[in-house]
C-alpha positions as CSV (number, residue, x, y, z in Angstrom):
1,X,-4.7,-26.8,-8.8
2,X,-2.7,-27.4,-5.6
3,X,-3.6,-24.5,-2.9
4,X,-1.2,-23.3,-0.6
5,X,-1.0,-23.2,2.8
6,X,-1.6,-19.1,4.1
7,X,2.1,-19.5,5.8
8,X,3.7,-20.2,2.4
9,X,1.1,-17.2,1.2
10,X,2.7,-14.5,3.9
11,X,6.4,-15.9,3.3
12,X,6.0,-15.3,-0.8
13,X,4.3,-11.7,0.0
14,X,7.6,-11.3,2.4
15,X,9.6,-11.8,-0.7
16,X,8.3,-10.0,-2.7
17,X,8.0,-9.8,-6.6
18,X,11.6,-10.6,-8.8
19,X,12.3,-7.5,-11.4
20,X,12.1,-8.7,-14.7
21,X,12.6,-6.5,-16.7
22,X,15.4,-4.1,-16.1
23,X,17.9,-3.4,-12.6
24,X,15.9,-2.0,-9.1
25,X,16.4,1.3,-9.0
26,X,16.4,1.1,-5.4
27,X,13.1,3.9,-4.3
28,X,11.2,3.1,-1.3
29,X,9.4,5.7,-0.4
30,X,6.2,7.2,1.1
31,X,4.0,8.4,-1.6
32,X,5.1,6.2,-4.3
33,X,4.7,3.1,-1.9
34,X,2.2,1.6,-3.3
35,X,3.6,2.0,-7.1
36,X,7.3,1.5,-6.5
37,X,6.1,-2.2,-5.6
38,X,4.0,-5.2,-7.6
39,X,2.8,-7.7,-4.7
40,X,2.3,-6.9,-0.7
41,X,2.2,-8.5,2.3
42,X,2.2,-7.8,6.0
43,X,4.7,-8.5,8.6
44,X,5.3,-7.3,12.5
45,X,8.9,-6.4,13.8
46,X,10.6,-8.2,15.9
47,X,13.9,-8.8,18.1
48,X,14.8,-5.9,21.0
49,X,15.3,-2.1,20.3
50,X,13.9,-0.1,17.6
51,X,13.7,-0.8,13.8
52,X,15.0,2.1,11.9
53,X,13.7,2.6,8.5
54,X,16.2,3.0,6.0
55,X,17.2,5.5,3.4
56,X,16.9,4.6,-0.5
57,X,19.7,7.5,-1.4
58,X,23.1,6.2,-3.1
59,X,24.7,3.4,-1.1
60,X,22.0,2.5,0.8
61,X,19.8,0.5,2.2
62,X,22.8,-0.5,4.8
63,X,23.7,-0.8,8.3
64,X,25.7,2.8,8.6
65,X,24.4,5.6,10.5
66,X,24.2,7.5,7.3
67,X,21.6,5.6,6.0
68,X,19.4,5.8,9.3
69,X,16.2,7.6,9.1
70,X,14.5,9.1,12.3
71,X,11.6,7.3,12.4
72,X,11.9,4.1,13.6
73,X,9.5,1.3,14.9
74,X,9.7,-1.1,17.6
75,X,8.9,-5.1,18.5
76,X,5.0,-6.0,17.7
77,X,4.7,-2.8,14.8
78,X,2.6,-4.2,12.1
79,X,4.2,-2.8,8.3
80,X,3.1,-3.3,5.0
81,X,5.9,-5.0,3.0
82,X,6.6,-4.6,-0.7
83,X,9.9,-5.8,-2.5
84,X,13.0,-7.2,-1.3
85,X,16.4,-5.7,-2.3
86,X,19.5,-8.1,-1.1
87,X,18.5,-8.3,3.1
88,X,16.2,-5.4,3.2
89,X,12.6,-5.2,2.4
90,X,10.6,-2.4,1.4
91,X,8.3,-1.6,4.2
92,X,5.5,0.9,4.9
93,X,4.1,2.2,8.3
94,X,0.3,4.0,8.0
95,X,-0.4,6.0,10.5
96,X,-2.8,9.5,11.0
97,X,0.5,11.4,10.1
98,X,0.5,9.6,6.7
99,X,2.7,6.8,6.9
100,X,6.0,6.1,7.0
101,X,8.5,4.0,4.4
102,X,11.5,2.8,3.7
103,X,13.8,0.2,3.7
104,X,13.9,-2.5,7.1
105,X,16.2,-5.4,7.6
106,X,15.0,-8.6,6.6
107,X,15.7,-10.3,9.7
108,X,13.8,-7.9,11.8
109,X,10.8,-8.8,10.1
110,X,8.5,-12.1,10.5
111,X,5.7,-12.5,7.8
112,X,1.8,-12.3,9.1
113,X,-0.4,-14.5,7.0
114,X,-2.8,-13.0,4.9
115,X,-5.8,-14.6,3.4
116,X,-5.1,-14.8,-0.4
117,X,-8.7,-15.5,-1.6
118,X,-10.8,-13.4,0.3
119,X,-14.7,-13.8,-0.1
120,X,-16.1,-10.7,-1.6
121,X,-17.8,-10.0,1.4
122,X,-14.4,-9.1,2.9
123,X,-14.1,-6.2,0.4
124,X,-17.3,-4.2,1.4
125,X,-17.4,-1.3,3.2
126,X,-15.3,1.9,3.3
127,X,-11.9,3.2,3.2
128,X,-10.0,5.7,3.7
129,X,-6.2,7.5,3.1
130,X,-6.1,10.9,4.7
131,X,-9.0,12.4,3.1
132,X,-9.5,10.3,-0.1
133,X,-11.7,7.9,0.2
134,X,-13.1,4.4,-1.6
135,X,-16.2,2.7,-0.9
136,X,-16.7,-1.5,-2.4
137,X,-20.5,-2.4,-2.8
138,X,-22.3,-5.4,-4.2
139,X,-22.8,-5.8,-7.7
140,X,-25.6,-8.4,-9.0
141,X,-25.2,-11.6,-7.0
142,X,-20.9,-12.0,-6.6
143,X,-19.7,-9.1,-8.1
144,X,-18.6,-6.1,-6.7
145,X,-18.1,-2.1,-7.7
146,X,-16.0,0.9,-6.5
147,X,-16.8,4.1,-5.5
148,X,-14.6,6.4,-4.6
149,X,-13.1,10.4,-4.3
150,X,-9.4,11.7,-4.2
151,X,-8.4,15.0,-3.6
152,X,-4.9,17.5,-3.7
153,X,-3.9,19.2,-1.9
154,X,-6.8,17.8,0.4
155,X,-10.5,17.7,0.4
156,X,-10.7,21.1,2.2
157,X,-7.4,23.3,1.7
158,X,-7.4,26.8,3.3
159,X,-7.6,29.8,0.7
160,X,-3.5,30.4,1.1
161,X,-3.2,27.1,-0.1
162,X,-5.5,26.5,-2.9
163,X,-7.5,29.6,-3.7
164,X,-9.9,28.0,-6.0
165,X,-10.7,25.1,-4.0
166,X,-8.9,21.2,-4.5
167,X,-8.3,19.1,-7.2
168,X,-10.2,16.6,-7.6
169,X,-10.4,12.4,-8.7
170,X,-13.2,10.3,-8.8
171,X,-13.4,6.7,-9.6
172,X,-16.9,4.4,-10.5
173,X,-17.8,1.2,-11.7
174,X,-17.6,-2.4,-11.5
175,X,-14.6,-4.4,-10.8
176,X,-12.6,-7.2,-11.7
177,X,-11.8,-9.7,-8.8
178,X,-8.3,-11.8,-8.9
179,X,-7.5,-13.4,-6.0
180,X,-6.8,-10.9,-2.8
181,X,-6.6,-8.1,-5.8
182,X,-9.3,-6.2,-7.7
183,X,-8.5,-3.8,-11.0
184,X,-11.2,-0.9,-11.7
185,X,-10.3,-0.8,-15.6
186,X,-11.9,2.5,-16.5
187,X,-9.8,4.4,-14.1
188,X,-6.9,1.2,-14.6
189,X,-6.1,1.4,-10.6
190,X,-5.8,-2.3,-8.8
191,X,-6.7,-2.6,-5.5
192,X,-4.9,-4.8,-3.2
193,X,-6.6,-6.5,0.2
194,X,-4.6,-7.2,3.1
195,X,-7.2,-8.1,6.1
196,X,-7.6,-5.0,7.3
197,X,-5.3,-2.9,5.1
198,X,-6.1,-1.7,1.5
199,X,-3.2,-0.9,-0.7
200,X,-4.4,1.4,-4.0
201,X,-2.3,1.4,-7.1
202,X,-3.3,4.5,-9.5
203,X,0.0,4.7,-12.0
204,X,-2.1,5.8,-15.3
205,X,-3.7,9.1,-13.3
206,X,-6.6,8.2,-16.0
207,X,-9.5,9.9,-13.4
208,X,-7.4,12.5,-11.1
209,X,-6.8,16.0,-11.1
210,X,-3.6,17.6,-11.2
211,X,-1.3,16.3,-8.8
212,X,-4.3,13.3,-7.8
213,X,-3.9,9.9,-7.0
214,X,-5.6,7.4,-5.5
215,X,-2.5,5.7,-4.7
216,X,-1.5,5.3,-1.5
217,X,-2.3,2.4,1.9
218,X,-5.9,2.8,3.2
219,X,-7.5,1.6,6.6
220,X,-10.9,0.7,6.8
221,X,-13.3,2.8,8.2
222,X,-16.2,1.7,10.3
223,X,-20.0,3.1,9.8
C-alpha cells in the first residue's frame, strides 16, 4: 500500500469526512464536538485581525454580524478541526475555560500535519478534560489499555449543586489500535490522537452516569 505524505494527511483531516448517509444538520458546538464529527485534524489561524467563531443557528455559518459569536481567535491559534460545511469548517478551541467551538472560515485556516500512525509509545501517559481523566498503559509487548474516570457535574460539586456527591463513569481495558485512532469496545468510546491533543468519542454512554461522558478534547498532562 502507497503511504501518504503527512501534508496530504493534515489537508484530508482539514476536509474532513463526506456525510453519507443523510443531509448535515449543520451543529458545531462545544460539548458535542467531538461527536457531531467522524475524522479530526489540526490547523492554526492565519491572515490579520481576529477569527470569529461562527454560529450553527438557521442561516448560518455566514459572514453577517448575526452569525458572529464573541469569542474569537487570532493569527498563530492552534484549533482542532472537524467537518467542513460549504467554506466553513468546524473548529474547536480547548482551553482551562472549556473550550470553545464553532464554525471558522475555511480560508482562515492552514492545516498542521499530524502524524497518522503514531507508535504506541505516543499514546502513553495521561490526560485530562476538566476533571475527567484517561490514562493509556502498556499491554503485553505492543498493545495498549485505557484507564480512565468521568464525572457530572464535576469530580467535586459543592452540596447546593449535587447533594449526594457526582455522577460518575469509568472506563477499563484493552484497546484496539487503528492507525492515529484507538476504540475501547466494552465502553464502545474511540479515542482519537492528535500530537499532543486527544479527542474522546463516547456516543453509546455504555459506562457513564447520568448526564456522563467521556466525550470531549483532552490535553495531556505531565507526571
Amino acid at each position: 500500500m502507497r503511504l501518504l505524505p503527512a501534508a496530504v494527511f493534515a489537508a484530508l483531516a482539514l476536509a474532513g469526512p463526506a456525510r453519507a448517509e443523510g443531509e448535515d444538520d449543520g451543529m458545531c458546538r462545544n460539548g458535542l464536538f467531538a461527536e457531531q464529527n467522524g475524522s479530526f485534524g489540526l490547523a492554526r489561524v492565519t491572515g490579520a485581525g481576529r477569527t470569529h467563531f461562527l454560529q450553527d443557528t438557521d442561516g448560518c455559518p455566514n459572514d453577517s454580524a448575526a452569525c458572529r459569536q464573541k469569542a474569537y481567535l487570532v493569527t498563530g491559534d492552534r484549533v482542532v478541526t472537524g467537518r467542513s460545511r460549504g467554506g466553513y469548517v468546524c473548529a474547536f478551541f480547548p482551553n482551562a475555560g472549556g473550550g470553545s467551538a464553532g464554525w471558522m472560515p475555511k480560508a482562515r485556516l492552514a492545516a498542521v500535519p499530524v502524524n497518522a500512525r503514531p507508535a504506541p509509545a505516543a499514546w502513553l501517559g495521561r490526560w485530562a478534560d476538566g476533571d475527567n481523566w484517561v490514562r493509556f498503559g502498556r499491554l503485553g509487548t505492543s498493545g495498549l489499555r485505557v484507564d480512565g474516570m468521568a464525572w457530572w457535574p464535576s469530580a467535586n460539586p459543592s452540596p447546593e449543586q449535587r447533594p449526594g456527591g457526582p455522577n460518575m463513569g469509568e472506563v477499563s481495558g484493552p484497546l484496539r489500535l487503528m492507525s492515529n485512532r484507538a476504540f475501547e469496545p466494552g465502553c464502545a468510546i474511540t479515542f482519537h490522537l492528535l500530537g499532543d491533543v486527544l479527542v474522546v468519542s463516547d456516543p453509546e454512554r455504555r459506562c457513564d452516569g447520568m448526564n456522563v461522558t467521556f466525550s470531549g478534547v483532552y490535553l495531556r498532562k505531565r507526571g
